[in-house]
C-alpha positions in Angstrom: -164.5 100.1 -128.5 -161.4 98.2 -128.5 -158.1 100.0 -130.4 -156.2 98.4 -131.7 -152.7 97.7 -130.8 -151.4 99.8 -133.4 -153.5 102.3 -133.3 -150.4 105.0 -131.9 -147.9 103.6 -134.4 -147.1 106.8 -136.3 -148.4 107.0 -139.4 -146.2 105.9 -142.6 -146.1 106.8 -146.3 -147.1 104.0 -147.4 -149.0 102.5 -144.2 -146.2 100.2 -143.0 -145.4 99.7 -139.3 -142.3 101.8 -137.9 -139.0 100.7 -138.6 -136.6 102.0 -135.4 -133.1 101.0 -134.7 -133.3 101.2 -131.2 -129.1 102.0 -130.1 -128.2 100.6 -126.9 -125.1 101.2 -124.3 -123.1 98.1 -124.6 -121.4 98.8 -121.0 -124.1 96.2 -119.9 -126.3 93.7 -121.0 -130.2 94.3 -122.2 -131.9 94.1 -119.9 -129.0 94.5 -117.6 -128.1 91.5 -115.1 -128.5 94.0 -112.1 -126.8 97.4 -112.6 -127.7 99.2 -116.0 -129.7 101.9 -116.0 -129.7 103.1 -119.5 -130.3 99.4 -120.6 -133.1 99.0 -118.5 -134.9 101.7 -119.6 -134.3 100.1 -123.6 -135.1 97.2 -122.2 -138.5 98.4 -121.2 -139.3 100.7 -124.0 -138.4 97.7 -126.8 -140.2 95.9 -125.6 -143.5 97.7 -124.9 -142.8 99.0 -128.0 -143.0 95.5 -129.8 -145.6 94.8 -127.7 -147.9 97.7 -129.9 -146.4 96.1 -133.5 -143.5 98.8 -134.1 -140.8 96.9 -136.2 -138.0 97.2 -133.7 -133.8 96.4 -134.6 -132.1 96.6 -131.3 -128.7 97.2 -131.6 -126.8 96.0 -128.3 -124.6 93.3 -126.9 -124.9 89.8 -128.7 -126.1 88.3 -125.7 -128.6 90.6 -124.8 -132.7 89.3 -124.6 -135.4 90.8 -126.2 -138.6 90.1 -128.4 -137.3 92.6 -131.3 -134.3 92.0 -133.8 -131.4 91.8 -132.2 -128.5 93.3 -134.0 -124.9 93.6 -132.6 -120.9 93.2 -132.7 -120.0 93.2 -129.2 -120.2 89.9 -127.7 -120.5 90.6 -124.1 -120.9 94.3 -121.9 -117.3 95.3 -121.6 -118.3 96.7 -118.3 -118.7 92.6 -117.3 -115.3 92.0 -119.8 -112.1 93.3 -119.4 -110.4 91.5 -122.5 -112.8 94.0 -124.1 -111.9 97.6 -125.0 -114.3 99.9 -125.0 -113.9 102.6 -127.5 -113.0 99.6 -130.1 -116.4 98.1 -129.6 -118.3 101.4 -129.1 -117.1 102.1 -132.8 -118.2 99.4 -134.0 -121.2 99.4 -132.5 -122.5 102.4 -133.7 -121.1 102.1 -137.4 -123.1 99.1 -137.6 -126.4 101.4 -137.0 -125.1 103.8 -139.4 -124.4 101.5 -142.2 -127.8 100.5 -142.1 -129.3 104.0 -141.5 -131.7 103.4 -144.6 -133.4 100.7 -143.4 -134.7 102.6 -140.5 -138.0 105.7 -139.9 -136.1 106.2 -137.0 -132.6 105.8 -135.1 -133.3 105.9 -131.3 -129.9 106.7 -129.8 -129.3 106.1 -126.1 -125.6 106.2 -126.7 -125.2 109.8 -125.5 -123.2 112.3 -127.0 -121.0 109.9 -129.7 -123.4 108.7 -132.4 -124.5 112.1 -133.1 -121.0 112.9 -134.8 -122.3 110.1 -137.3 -125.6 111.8 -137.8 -124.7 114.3 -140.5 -123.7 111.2 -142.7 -127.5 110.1 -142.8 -130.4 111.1 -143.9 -132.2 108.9 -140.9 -133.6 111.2 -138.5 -132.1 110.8 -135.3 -133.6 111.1 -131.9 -131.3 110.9 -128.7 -132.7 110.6 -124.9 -130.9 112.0 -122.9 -129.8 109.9 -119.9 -127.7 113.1 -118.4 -124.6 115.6 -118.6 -121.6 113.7 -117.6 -120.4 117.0 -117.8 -120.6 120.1 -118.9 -117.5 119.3 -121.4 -119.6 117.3 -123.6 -122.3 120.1 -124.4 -120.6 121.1 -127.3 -121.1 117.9 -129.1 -124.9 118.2 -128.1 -125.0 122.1 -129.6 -123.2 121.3 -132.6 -126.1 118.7 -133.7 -128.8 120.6 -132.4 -130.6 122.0 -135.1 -130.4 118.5 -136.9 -131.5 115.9 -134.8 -134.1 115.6 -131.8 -133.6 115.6 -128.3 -135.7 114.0 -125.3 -135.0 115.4 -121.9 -135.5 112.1 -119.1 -136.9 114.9 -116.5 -137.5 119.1 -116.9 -134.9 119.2 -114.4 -132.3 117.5 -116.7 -132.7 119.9 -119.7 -129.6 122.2 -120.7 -131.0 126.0 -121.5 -128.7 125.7 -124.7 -130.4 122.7 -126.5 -133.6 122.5 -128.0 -136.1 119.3 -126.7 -139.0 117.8 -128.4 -140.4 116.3 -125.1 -139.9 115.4 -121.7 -140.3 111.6 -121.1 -140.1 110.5 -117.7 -138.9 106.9 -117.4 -141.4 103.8 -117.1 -141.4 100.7 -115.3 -143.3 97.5 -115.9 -145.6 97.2 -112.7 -146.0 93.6 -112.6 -142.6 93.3 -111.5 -142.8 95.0 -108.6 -145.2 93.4 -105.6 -146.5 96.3 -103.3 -146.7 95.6 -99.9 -148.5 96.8 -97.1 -146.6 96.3 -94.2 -141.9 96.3 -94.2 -139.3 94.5 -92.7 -138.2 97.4 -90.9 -135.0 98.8 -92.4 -133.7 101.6 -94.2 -132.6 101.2 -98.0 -130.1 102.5 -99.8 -130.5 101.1 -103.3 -127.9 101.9 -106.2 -124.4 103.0 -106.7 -122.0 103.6 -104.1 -120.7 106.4 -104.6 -120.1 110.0 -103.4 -122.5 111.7 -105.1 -125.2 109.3 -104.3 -125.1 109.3 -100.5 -124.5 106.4 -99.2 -122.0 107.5 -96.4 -125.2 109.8 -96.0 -127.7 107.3 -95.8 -125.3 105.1 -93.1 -125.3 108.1 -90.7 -129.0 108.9 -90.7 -130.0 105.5 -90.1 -127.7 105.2 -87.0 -129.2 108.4 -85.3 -132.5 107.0 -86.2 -131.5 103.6 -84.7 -132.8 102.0 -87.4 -131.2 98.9 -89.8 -129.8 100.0 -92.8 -129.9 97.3 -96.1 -127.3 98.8 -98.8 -127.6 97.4 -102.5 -125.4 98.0 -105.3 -122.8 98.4 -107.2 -118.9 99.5 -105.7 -118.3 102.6 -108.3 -115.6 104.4 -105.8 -113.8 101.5 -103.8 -111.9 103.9 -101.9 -115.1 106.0 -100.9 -116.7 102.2 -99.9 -113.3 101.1 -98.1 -113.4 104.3 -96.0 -117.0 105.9 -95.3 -119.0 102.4 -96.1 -116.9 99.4 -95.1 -116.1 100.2 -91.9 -120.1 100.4 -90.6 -120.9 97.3 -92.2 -121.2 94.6 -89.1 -123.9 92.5 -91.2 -126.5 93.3 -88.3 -127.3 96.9 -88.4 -126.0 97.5 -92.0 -125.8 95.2 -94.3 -124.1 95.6 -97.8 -126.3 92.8 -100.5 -123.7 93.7 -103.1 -125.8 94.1 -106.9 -129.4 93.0 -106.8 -130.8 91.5 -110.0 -134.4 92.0 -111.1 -135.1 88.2 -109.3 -134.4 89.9 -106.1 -135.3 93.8 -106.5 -138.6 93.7 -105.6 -138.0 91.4 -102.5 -135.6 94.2 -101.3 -137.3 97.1 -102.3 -140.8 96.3 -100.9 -139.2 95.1 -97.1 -137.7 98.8 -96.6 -139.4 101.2 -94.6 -138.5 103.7 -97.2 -135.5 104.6 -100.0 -133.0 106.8 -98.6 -131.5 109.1 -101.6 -129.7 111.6 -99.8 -127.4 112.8 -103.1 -125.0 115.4 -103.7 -125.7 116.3 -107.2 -128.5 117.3 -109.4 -130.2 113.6 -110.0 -131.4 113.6 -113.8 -133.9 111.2 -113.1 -133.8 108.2 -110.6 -134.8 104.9 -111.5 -134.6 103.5 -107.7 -137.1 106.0 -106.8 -139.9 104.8 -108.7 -138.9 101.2 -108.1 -139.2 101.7 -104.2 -142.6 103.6 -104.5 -143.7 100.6 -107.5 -143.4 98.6 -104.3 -145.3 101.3 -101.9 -141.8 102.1 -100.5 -142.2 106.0 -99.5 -138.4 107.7 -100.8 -136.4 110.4 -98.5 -134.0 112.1 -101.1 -132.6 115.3 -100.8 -134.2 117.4 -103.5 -132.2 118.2 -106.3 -132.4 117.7 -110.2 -135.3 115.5 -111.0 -136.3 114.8 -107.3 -139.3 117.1 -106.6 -140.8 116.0 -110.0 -140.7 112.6 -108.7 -141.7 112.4 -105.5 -144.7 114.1 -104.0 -143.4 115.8 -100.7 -146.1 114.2 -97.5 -147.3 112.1 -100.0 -145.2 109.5 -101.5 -142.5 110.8 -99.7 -140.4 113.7 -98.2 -138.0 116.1 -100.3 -135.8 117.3 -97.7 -132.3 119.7 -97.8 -129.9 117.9 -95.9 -129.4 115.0 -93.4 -131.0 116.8 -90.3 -134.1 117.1 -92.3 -134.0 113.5 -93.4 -133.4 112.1 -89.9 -136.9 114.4 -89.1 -138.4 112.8 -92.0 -137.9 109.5 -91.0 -139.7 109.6 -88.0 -143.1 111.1 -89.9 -143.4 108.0 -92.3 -145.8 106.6 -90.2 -148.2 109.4 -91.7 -147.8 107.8 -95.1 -150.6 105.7 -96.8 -148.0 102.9 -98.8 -151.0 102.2 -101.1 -151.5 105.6 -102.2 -147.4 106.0 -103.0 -148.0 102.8 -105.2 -150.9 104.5 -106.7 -149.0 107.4 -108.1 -146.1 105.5 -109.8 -149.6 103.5 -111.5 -150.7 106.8 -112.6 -147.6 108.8 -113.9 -144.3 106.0 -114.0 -145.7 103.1 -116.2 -143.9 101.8 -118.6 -147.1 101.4 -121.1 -147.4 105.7 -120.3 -143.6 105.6 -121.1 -144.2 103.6 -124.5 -147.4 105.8 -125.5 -145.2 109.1 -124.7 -142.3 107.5 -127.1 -144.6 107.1 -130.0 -146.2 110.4 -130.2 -142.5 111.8 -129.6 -141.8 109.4 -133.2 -145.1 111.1 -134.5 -143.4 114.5 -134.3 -139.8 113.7 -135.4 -141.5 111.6 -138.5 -143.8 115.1 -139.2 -141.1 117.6 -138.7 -138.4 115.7 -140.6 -140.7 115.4 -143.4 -141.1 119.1 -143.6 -137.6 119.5 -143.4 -137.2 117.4 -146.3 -140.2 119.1 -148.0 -138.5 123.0 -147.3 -135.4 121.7 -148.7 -136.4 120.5 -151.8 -138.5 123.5 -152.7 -135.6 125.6 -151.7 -133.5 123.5 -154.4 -136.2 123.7 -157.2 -136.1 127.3 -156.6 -132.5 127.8 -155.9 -133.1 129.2 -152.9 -129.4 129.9 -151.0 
């Protein structure tokens, strides 16, 4: 039998299609020109999500791309902008989703902590993913709201023991855009921001006692870290620094690695680059904290390993890996249609329990119940 596309939409009143205002970041574009994680997951999720008929408003930067309605007030990503400040445009931004709470089932906040001080003013139900703890300082903002709104944890390793989730939703990629390959190019990878926490210092010593080339992609988030533990190993022969890599050139990069190094320093909440590596049957090395060993499969699609000495070790055994089988797994468990299906039954139970909110409340009032 052959379902039909809407067949998942949760189920309305009155049998209309989902409305969702679907609140981006504006730090970057959607989808981001290279660096944006947050937006590339909305990226993904809108669209798969128009794909199945849900009637989604996304509200990001005006020159963001997308199938659904695009709403907005910030013309470009003010992380692309300087003539643009921030917190002016981030109010904006997410008073314009407000102000139109009532023509929404749904407000999907990506935004982190700040819309929800706008959610008591609604009678929207809000669900926030979210994309991490910045840090602990902003859990108070998350517990105030708690018992209101919804919360989706992006890996079981990410959740806070003093919030309440309605699901764990691991983050999807489209597979057509990533080409797996059988054989590499030979190098080592380090793939996303430099910065301390991520490794990449890390990543440049490993790859020298392997004697192996390292490629490093990304963005420069700590200049000074780059200027002193990256910069001065960069010779353009044995490691090479790309700079930001687009989505016209991920794959390409990605796919020619002999595997991902993600040696990090703190708990990783989920790791995009990870399942963008193995999309391309790219085995990942990453030291295994936060999300990590829920990602990769250790001797299968990769090695979780404790520190450096381990990951030198590692590298050596990837031989032993079948590339096939690592793309294989992200097929099975990091699609971005399993992401969208996941998302709409998470909608499902918002819709159901908000509505028996609603439903306790008024017979409270009818009774004048305190």
């Amino acid at each position: 039998m052959t379902r039909s596309r809407n067949a998942n939409l949760p189920a309305q009143p009155d049998g209309a299609r989902l409305r969702l205002a679907m609140l981006a970041p504006i730090s970057w574009r959607v989808p981001p020109r290279h660096y944006g994680p947050w937006e590339r997951v909305v990226a993904v999720l809108t669209e798969g999500l128009v794909a199945r008929g849900v009637a989604v408003t996304l509200f990001a930067t005006t020159d963001s791309i997308t199938r659904a309605r695009l709403a907005g007030s910030c013309p470009r990503p003010y992380s692309e902008d300087g003539s643009l400040e921030p917190k002016v445009w981030e109010c904006l931004h997410i008073a314009e989703v407000f102000e139109r709470a009532d023509e929404f089932d749904i407000i999907h906040n990506h935004f982190d902590f700040l819309p929800l001080s706008y959610s008591g003013l609604v009678d929207t139900p809000v669900l926030t993913t979210i994309h991490g703890f910045s840090s602990p300082r902003i859990l108070p903002v998350f517990e105030k709201y708690n018992e209101r709104t919804y919360y989706v944890s992006i890996s079981d390793a990410d959740r806070s023991p003093r919030l309440d989730y309605v699901a764990t939703v691991h983050h999807g990629i489209p597979l057509d855009e990533f080409t797996p390959r059988s054989d590499s190019d030979g190098y080592l990878l380090f793939f996303g921001r430099i910065h301390p926490e991520k490794g990449t210092a890390d990543a440049v010593e490993v790859a020298r006692r392997a004697g192996r080339p390292l490629v490093i992609a990304g963005i420069i988030q700590d200049q000074h870290y780059f200027d002193r533990e990256v910069a001065p190993h960069v010779d353009g022969d044995r490691v090479r620094y790309l700079g930001p890599v687009g989505a016209d050139k991920r794959s390409e990069i990605l796919g020619g690695a002999d595997a991902l190094l993600h040696l990090i320093h703190f708990d990783e909440p989920f790791g995009l680059s990870m399942i963008e590596a193995m999309a391309c049957g790219v085995p990942v090395i990453a030291i295994g904290r936060g999300s990590v060993p829920e990602i990769v499969v250790n001797g299968e699609t990769g090695f979780v390993v404790s520190d450096r000495q381990a990951a030198l070790a590692a590298v050596e055994r990837l031989g032993a890996l079948d590339r096939a089988a690592v793309r294989k797994h992200v097929e099975a468990r990091f699609s971005a249609e399993r992401m969208t299906d996941a998302y709409l039954r998470v909608y499902q139970e918002v819709l159901r329990h908000h509505r028996s909110r609603a439903t306790e409340r008024s017979t409270r009032a009818l009774l004048k119940v305190p």
